[in-house]
C-alpha positions in Angstrom: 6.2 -24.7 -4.3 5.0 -22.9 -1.5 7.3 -20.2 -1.4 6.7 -19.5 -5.0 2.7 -19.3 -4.5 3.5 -16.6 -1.7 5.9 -15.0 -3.8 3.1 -14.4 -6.3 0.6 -13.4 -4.2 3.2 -10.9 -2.4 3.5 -9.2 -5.8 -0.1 -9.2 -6.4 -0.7 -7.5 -3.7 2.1 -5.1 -4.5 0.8 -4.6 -7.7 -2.9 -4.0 -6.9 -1.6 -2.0 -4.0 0.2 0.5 -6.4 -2.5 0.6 -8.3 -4.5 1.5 -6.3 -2.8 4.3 -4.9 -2.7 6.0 -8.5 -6.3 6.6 -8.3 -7.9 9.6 -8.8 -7.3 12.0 -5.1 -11.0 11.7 -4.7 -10.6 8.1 -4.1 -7.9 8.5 -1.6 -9.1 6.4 0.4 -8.3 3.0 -1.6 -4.6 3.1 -1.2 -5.6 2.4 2.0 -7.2 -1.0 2.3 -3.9 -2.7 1.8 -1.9 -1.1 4.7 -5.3 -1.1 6.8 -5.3 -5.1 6.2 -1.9 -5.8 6.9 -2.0 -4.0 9.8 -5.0 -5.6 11.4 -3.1 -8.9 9.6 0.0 -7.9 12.1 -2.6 -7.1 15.0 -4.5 -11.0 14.6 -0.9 -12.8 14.7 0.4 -10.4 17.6 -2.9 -10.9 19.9 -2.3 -15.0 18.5 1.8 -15.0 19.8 2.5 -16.1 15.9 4.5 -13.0 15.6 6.7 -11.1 18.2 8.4 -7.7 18.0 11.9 -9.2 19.4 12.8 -11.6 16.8 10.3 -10.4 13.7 10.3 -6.3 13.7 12.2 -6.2 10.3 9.3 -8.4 8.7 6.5 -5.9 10.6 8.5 -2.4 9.7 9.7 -2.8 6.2 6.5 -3.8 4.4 4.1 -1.6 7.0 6.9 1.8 5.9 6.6 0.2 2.6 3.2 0.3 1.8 2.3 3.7 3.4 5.2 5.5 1.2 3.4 3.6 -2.1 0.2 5.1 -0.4 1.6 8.7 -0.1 3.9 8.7 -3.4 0.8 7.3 -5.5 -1.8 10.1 -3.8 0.9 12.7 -4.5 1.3 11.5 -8.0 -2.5 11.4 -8.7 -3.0 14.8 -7.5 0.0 16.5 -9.5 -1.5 14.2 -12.5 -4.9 15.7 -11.7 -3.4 19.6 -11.6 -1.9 18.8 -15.1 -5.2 17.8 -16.3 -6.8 20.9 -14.9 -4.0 23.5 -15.9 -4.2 22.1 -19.7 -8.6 22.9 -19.1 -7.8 26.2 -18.0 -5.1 27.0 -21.1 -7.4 25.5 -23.8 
């Protein structure tokens, strides 16, 4: 039961993490709460000796690579979006 509760809440945060990362390039800023809160997350359980880079550096690397790719792809995505919109202005 426990695993499936952290499960969700993994893809929760995946999902409002994404999501956030296809906001406006204004906005930038809020693809960044999520990697900003797992890292300080990673920094509290370090400083605590509940984590340590020996044994648990696959657990630390993948989701810190892969939230900062989601932050760049999303930003990237936005701001080609928002080009399009302003291209289409600029025709019309």
């Amino acid at each position: 039961m426990n695993e499936a509760i952290t499960l969700l809440i993994a893809a929760a945060v995946l999902i409002l993490h994404v999501w956030l990362c296809r906001r406006s390039p204004k906005f930038w800023y809020l693809g960044g709460i999520v990697p900003l809160l797992w890292v300080a997350l990673l920094v509290f359980l370090f400083f605590n000796g509940k984590i340590h880079w020996g044994e648990d550096w696959k657990m630390i690397v993948f989701p810190t690579l892969l939230f900062i790719v989601f932050w760049i792809q999303g930003h990237l995505a936005a701001k080609k979006k928002e080009i399009a919109k302003m291209k289409a202005k600029d025709l019309s």
